[in-house]
C-alpha beads as a LAMMPS data file, in Angstrom:
LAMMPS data file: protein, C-alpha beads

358 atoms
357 bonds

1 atom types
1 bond types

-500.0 500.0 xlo xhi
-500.0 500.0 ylo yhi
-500.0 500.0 zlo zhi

Masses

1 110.0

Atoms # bond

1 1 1 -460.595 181.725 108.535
2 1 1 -458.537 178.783 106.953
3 1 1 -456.614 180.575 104.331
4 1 1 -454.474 178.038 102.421
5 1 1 -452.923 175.082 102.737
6 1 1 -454.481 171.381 104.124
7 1 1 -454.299 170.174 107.796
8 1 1 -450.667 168.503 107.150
9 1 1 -449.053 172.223 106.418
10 1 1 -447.671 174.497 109.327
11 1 1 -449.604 177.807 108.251
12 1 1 -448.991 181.415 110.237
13 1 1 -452.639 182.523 109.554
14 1 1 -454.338 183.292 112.189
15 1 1 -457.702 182.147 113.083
16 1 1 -459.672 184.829 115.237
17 1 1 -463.010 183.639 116.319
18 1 1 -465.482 186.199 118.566
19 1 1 -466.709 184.129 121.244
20 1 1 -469.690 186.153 121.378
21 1 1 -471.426 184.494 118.029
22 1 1 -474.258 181.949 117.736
23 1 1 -474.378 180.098 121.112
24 1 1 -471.628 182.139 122.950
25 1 1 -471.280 179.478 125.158
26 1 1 -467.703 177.067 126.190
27 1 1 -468.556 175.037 122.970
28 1 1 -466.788 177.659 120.358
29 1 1 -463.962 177.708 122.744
30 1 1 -463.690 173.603 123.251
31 1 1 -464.026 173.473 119.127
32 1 1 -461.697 176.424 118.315
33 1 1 -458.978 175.334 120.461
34 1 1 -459.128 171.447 119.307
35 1 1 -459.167 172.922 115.642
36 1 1 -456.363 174.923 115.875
37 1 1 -454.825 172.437 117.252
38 1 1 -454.886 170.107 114.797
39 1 1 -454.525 172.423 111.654
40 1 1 -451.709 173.311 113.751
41 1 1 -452.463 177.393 112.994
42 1 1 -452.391 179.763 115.884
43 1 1 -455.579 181.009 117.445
44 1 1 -457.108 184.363 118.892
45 1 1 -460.353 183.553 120.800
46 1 1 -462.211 186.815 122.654
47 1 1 -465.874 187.431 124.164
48 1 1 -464.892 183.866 126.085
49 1 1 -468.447 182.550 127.131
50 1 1 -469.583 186.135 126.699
51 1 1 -473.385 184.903 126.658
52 1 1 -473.062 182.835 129.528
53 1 1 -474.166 184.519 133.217
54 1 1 -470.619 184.158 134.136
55 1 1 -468.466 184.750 131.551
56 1 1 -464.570 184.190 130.759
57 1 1 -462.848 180.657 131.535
58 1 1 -464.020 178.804 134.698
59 1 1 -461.853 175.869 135.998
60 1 1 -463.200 173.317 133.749
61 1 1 -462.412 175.632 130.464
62 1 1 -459.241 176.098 131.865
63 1 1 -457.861 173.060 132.730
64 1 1 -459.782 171.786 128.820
65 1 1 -457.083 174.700 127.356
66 1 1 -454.647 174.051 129.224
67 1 1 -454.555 169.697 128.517
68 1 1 -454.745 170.576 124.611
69 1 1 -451.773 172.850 125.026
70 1 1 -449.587 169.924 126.993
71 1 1 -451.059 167.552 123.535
72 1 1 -449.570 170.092 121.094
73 1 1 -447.013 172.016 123.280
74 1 1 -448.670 175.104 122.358
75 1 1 -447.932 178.718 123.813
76 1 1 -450.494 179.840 125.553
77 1 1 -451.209 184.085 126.710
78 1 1 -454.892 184.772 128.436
79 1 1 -455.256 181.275 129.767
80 1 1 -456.066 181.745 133.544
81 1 1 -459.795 182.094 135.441
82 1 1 -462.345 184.602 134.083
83 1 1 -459.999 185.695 131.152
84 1 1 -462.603 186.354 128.118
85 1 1 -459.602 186.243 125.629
86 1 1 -456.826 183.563 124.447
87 1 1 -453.967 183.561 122.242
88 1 1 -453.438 179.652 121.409
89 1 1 -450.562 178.691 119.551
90 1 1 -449.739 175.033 118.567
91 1 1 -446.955 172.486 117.929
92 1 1 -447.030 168.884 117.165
93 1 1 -449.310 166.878 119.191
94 1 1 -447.130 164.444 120.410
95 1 1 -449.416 162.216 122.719
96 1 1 -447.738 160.164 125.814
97 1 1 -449.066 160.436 129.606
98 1 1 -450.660 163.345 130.245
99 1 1 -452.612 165.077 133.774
100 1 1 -455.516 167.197 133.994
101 1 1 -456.805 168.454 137.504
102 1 1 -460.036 170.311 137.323
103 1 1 -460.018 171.030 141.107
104 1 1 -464.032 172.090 140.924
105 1 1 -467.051 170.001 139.985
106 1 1 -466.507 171.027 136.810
107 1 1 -467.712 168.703 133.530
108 1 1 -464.922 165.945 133.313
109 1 1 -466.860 164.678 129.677
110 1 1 -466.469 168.540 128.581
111 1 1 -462.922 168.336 129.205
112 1 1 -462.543 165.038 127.223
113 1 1 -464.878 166.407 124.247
114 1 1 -462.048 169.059 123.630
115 1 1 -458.906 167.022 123.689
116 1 1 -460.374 163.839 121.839
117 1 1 -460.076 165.304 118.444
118 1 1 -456.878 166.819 119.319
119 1 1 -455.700 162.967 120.369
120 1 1 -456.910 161.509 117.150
121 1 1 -454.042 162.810 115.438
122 1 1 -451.484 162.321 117.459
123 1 1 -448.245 160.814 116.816
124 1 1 -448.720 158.636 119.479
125 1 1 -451.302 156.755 121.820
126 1 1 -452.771 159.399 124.415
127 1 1 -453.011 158.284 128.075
128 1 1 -455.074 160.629 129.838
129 1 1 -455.464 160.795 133.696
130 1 1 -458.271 163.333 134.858
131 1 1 -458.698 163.973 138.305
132 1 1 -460.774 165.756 141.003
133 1 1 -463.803 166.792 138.587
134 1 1 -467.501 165.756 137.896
135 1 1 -468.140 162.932 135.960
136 1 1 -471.957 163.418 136.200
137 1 1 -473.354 166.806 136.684
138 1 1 -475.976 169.279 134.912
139 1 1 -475.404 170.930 131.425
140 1 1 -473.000 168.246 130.555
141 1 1 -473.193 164.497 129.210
142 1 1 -472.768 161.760 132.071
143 1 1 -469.293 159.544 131.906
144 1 1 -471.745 156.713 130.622
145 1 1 -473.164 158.530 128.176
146 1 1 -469.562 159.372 127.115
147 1 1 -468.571 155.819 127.280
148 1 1 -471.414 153.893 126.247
149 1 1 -472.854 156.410 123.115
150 1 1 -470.361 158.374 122.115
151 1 1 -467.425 156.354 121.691
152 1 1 -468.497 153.075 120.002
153 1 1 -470.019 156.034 117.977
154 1 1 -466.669 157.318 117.005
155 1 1 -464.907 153.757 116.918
156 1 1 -467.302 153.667 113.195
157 1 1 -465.159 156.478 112.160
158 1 1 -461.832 154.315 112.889
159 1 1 -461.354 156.479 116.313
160 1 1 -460.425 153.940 119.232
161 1 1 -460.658 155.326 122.579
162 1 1 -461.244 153.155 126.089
163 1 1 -462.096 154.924 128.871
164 1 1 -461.832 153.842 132.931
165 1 1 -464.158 155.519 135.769
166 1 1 -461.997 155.488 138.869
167 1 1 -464.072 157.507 140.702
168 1 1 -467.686 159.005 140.283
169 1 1 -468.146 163.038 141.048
170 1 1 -471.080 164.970 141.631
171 1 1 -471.975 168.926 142.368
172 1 1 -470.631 170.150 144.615
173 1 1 -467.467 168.683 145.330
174 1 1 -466.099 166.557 142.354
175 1 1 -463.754 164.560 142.909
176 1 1 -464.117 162.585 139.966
177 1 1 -461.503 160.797 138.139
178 1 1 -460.855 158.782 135.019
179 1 1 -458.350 157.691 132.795
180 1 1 -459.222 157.619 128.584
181 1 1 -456.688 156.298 126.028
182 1 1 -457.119 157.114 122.425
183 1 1 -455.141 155.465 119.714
184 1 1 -454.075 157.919 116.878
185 1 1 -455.774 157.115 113.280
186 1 1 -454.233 160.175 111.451
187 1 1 -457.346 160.091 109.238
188 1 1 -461.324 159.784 110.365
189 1 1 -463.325 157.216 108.217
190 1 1 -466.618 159.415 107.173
191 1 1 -469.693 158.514 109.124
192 1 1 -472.866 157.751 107.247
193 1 1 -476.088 156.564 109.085
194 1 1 -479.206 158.099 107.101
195 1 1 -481.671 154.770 108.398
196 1 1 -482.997 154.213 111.872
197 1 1 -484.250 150.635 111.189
198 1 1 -485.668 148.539 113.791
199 1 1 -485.003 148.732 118.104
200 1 1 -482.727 145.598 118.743
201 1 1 -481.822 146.430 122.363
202 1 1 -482.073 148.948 124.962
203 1 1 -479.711 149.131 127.472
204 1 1 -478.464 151.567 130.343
205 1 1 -476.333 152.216 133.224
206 1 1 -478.081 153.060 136.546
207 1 1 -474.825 153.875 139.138
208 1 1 -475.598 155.356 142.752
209 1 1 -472.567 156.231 144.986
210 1 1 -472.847 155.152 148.936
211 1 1 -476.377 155.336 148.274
212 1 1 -476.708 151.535 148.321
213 1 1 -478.812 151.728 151.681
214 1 1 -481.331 153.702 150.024
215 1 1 -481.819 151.547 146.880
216 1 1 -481.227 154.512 144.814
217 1 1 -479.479 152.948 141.687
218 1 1 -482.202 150.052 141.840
219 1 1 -485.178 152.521 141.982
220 1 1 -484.324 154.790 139.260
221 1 1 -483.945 151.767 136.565
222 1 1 -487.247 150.074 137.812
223 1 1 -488.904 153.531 137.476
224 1 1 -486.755 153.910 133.562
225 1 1 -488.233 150.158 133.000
226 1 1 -491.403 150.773 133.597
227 1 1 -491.826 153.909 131.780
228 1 1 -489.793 152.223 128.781
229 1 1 -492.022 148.494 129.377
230 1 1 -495.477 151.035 128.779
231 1 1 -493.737 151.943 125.116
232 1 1 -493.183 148.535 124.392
233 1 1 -489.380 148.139 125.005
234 1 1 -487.395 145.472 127.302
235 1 1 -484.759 146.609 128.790
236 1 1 -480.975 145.557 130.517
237 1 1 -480.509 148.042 132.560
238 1 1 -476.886 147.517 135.120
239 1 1 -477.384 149.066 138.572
240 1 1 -473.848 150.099 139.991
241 1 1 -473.541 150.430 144.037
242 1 1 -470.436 152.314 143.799
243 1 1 -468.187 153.434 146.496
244 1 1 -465.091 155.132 145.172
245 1 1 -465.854 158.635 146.529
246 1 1 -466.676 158.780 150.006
247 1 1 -466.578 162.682 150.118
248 1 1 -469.761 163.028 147.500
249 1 1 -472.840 161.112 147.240
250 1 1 -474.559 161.194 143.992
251 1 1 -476.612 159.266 140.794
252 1 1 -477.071 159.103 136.941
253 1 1 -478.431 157.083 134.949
254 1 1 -477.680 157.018 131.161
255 1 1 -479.934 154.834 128.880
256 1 1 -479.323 154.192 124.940
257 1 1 -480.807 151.594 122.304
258 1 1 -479.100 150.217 119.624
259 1 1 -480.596 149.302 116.315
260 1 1 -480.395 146.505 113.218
261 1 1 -478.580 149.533 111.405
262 1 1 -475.730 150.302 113.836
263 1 1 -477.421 153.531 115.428
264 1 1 -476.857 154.650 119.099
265 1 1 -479.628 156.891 120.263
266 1 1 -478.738 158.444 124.020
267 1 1 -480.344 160.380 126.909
268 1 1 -479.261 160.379 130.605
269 1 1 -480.301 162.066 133.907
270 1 1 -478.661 162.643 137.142
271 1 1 -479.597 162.720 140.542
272 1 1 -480.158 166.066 142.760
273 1 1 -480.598 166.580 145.908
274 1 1 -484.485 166.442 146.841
275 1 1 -485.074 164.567 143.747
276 1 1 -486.730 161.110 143.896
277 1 1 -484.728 158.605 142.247
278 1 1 -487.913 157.323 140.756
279 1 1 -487.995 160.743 138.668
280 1 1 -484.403 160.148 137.519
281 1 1 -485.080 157.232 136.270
282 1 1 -488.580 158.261 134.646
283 1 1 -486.771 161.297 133.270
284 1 1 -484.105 159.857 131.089
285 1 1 -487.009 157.606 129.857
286 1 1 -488.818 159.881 128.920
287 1 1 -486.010 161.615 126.794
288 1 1 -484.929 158.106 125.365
289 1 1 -488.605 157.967 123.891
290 1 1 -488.673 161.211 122.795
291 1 1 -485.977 160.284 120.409
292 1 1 -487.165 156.954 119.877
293 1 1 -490.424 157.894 118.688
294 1 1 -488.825 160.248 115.893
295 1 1 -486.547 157.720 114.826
296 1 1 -483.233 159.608 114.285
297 1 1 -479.588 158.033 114.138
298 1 1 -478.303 160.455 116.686
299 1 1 -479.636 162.133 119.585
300 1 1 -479.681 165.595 120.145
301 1 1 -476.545 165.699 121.475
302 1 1 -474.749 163.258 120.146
303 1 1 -475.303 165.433 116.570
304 1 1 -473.463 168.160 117.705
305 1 1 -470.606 166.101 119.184
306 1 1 -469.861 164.672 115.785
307 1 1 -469.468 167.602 113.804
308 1 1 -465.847 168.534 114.080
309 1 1 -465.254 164.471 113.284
310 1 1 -467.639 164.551 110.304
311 1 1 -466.093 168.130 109.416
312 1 1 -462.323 166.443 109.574
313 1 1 -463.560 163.300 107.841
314 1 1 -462.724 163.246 103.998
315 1 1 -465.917 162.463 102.026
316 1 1 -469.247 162.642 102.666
317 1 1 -470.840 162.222 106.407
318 1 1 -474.341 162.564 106.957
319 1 1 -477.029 161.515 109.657
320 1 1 -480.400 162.284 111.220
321 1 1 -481.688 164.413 114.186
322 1 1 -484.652 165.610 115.270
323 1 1 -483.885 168.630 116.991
324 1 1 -481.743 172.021 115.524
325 1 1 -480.007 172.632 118.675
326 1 1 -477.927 176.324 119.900
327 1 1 -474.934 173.988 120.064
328 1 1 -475.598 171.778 116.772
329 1 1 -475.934 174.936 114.980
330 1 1 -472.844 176.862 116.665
331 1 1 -470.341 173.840 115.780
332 1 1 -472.151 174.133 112.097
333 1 1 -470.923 177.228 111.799
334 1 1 -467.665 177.062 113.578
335 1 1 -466.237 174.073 111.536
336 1 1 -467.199 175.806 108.383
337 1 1 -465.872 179.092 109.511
338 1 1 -462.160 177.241 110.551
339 1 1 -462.501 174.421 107.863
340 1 1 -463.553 175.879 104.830
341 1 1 -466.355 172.994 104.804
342 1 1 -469.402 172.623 103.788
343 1 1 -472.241 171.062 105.898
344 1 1 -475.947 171.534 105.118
345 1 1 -478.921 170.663 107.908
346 1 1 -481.892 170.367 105.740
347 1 1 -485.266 169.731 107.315
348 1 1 -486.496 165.856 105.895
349 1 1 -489.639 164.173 107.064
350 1 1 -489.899 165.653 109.993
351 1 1 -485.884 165.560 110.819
352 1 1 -483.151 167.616 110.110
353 1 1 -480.164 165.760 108.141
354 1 1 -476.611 167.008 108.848
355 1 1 -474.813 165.965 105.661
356 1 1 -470.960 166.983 105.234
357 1 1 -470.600 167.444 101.669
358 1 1 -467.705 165.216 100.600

Bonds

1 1 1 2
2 1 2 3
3 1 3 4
4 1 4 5
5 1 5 6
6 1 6 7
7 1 7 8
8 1 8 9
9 1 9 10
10 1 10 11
11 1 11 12
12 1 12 13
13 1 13 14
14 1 14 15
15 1 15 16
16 1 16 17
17 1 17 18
18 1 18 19
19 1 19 20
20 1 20 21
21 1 21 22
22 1 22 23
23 1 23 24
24 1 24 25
25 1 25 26
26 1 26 27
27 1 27 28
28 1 28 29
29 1 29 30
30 1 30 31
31 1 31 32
32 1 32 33
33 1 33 34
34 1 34 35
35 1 35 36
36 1 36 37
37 1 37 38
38 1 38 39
39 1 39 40
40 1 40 41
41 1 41 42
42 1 42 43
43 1 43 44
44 1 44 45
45 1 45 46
46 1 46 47
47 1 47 48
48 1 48 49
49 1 49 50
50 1 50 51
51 1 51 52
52 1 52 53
53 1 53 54
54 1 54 55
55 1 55 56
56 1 56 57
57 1 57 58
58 1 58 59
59 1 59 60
60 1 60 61
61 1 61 62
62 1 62 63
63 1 63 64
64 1 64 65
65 1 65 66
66 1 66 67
67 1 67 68
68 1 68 69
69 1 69 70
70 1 70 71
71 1 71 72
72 1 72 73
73 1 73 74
74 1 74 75
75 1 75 76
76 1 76 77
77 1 77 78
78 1 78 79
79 1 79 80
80 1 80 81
81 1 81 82
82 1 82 83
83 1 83 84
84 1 84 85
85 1 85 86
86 1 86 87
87 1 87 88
88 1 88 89
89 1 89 90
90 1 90 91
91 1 91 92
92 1 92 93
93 1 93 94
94 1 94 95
95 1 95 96
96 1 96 97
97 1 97 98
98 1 98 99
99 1 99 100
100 1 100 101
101 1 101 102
102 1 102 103
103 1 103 104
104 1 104 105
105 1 105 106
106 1 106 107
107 1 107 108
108 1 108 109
109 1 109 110
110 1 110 111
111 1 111 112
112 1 112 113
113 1 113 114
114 1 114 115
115 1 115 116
116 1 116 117
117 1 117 118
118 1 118 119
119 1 119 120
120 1 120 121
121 1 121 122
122 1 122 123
123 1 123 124
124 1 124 125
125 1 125 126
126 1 126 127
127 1 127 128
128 1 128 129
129 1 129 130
130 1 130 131
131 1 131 132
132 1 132 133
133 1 133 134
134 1 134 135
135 1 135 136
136 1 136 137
137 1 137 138
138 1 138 139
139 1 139 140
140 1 140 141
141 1 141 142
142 1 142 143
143 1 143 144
144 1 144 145
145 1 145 146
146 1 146 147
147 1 147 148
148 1 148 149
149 1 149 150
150 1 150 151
151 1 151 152
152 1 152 153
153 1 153 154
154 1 154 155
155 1 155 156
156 1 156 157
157 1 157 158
158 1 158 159
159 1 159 160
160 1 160 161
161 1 161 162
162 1 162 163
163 1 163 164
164 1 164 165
165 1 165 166
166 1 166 167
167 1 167 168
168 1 168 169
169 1 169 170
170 1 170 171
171 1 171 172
172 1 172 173
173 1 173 174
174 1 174 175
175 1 175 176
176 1 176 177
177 1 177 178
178 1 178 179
179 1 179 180
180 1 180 181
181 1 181 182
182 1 182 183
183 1 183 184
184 1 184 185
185 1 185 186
186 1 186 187
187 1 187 188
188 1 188 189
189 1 189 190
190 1 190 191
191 1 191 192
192 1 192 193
193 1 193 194
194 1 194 195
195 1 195 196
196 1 196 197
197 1 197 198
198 1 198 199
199 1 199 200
200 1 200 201
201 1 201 202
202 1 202 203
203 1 203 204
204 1 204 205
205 1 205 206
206 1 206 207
207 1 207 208
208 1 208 209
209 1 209 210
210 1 210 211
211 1 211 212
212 1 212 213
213 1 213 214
214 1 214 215
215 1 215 216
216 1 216 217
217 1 217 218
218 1 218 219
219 1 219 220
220 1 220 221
221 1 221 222
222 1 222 223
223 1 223 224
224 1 224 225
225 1 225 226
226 1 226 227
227 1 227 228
228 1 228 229
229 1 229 230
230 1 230 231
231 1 231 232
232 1 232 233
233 1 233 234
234 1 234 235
235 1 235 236
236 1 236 237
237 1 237 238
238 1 238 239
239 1 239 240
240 1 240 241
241 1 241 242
242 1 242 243
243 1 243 244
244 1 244 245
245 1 245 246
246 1 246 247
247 1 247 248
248 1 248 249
249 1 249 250
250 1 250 251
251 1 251 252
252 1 252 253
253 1 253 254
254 1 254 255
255 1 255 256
256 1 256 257
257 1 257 258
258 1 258 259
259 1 259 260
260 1 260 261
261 1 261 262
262 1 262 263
263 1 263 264
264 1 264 265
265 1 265 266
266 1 266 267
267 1 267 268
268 1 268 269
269 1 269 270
270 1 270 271
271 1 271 272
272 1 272 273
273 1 273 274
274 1 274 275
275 1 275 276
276 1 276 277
277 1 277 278
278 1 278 279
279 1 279 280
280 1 280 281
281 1 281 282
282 1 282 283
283 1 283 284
284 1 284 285
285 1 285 286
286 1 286 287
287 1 287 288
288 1 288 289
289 1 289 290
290 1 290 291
291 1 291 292
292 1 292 293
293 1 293 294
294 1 294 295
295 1 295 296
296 1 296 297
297 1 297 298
298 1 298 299
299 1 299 300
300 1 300 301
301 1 301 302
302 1 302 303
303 1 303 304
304 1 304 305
305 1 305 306
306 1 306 307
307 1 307 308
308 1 308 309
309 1 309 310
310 1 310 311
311 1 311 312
312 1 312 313
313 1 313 314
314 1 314 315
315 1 315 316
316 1 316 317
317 1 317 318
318 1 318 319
319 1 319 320
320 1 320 321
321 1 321 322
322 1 322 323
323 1 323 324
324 1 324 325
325 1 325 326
326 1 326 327
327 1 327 328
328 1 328 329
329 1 329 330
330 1 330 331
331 1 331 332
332 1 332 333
333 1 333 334
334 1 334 335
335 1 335 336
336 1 336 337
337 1 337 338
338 1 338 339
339 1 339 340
340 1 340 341
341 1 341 342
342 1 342 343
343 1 343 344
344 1 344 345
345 1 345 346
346 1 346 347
347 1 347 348
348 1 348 349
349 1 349 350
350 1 350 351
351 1 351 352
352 1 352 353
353 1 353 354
354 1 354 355
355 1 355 356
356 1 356 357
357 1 357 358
């Protein structure tokens, strides 16, 4: 789609992506819009979430568009609920104070995985405030996932970003809120981490809100340390008893170890209703070992977070997963399509390497 020029250039091409390919889910549309964004190149986006049971943009989508347009003080046609096409047209992304209201439940960490490229290059330190969304609900990463995985992840590729839970939010009601801040670095440092080496620590985050009666953030990380102390791992797990949102009770826990080569390996799980908190807590163990025991340097989700940073990244990134996921390979193909990269996942010893050819 990228027809000339580098990401410094104002171009007029447009870059039309069918939203309808590979995954078909809010992904291409989170990617395509932080691309376009900083290539600065206007973009047509149609078949919005077309393969999702409700397609078009739901609050969370919107309010994800509508943030990277206040970044880059693009024009925006399409961009309201259920509209399955988007005409996105950039500026400079300037930075400053910014607001996002989701209004919904809807994934505060999906809004930040849009905008956080976007922020890297902007002129000048992004504050974010996000309000009155979930911080920890299904089909999304938890906020300490986000916090504790995926950003000292991206602080290796010379990306700062700090990020403050005000409030926790759960299905149904939200009411989450945080604040990020993401210092600009104009250019990504490439990202190479092709060794698992040896477990040094494994940590996690175990937060209940006004569950404290019930023992809830206690239960599910005796339940993850037990699981994890059967493998062979000790673990520092943090209970939180939080109490910042008195409309919505709710629970996550996040677990990630950390090894002698600088690897981050992830999973989480999050509490539902009818669901013991000793199966929380068993069930992001379980994950956790399920990537431990094939010895990757990412997660399954963490590898396709890092694509369009690896993809923007001069020289060569590379890394190790053990899973081809819908959205790893979507973001594949989307950065290439938009980039005019390359970047090869090759099956190795049982993994699959992601390697952005430099």
């Amino acid at each position: 789609m990228l027809k000339n020029g580098v990401r410094s250039e104002v171009s007029l091409y447009l870059i039309e992506i069918d939203g309808s390919q590979k995954s078909g889910s809010g992904t291409i549309l989170r990617l395509a819009v932080a691309l376009a964004a900083i290539l600065r190149q206007p973009l047509h986006i149609y078949n919005i979430r077309q393969n999702r049971p409700k397609p078009g943009l739901k609050p969370q989508h919107l309010e994800a568009v509508l943030t990277a347009a206040k970044l880059c003080g693009a024009k925006l046609v399409g961009a309201r609920l259920d509209s399955r096409e988007l005409w996105f047209e950039p500026n400079q992304i300037k930075g400053g104070m910014l607001e996002a209201e989701i209004g919904t439940a809807g994934s505060i960490p999906m809004l930040l995985m849009t905008v956080l490229p976007i922020c890297a290059f902007a002129e000048n330190t992004v504050h974010l405030h996000v309000s009155r969304g979930g911080t920890d609900v299904s089909h999304s990463p938890t906020i300490n996932y986000i916090r504790h995985v995926f950003l000292p992840t991206l602080k290796r590729m010379r990306l700062n970003a700090s990020l403050t839970i005000h409030k926790y939010g759960y299905y149904p009601k939200g009411i989450g809120e945080v604040t990020v801040s993401v210092e600009p670095c104009k250019s990504l440092k490439p990202l190479c981490m092709e060794s698992f080496g040896n477990v040094q620590a494994v940590r996690g985050v175990s937060v209940c809100t006004f569950l404290a009666e019930r023992k809830v953030a206690e239960r599910q990380a005796k339940a993850a340390n037990d699981y994890l102390k059967e493998k062979g791992y000790a673990t520092d797990i943090r209970t939180v008893n939080d109490s910042s949102n008195p409309l919505q009770k709710g629970s996550s826990l996040v677990l990630w170890a950390e090894t002698d080569t600088g690897a981050i390996v992830g999973a989480d799980a999050i509490g539902e209703l009818k669901k013991a908190s000793e199966t929380v807590g068993r069930e992001a163990a379980e994950k956790l070992c399920a990537e431990l025991s094939a010895k990757p340097t990412v997660d399954i989700h963490l590898a396709d977070m890092l694509i369009p940073y690896i993809a923007l990244a001069e020289g060569r990134s590379a890394y190790l997963t053990r899973k081809l996921t819908d959205h790893l390979e979507t973001n594949v193909w989307l950065a290439q399509e938009v980039l005019n990269t390359r970047i090869n996942v090759e099956k190795v010893n049982g993994l699959y390497r992601v390697e952005k050819v430099g």
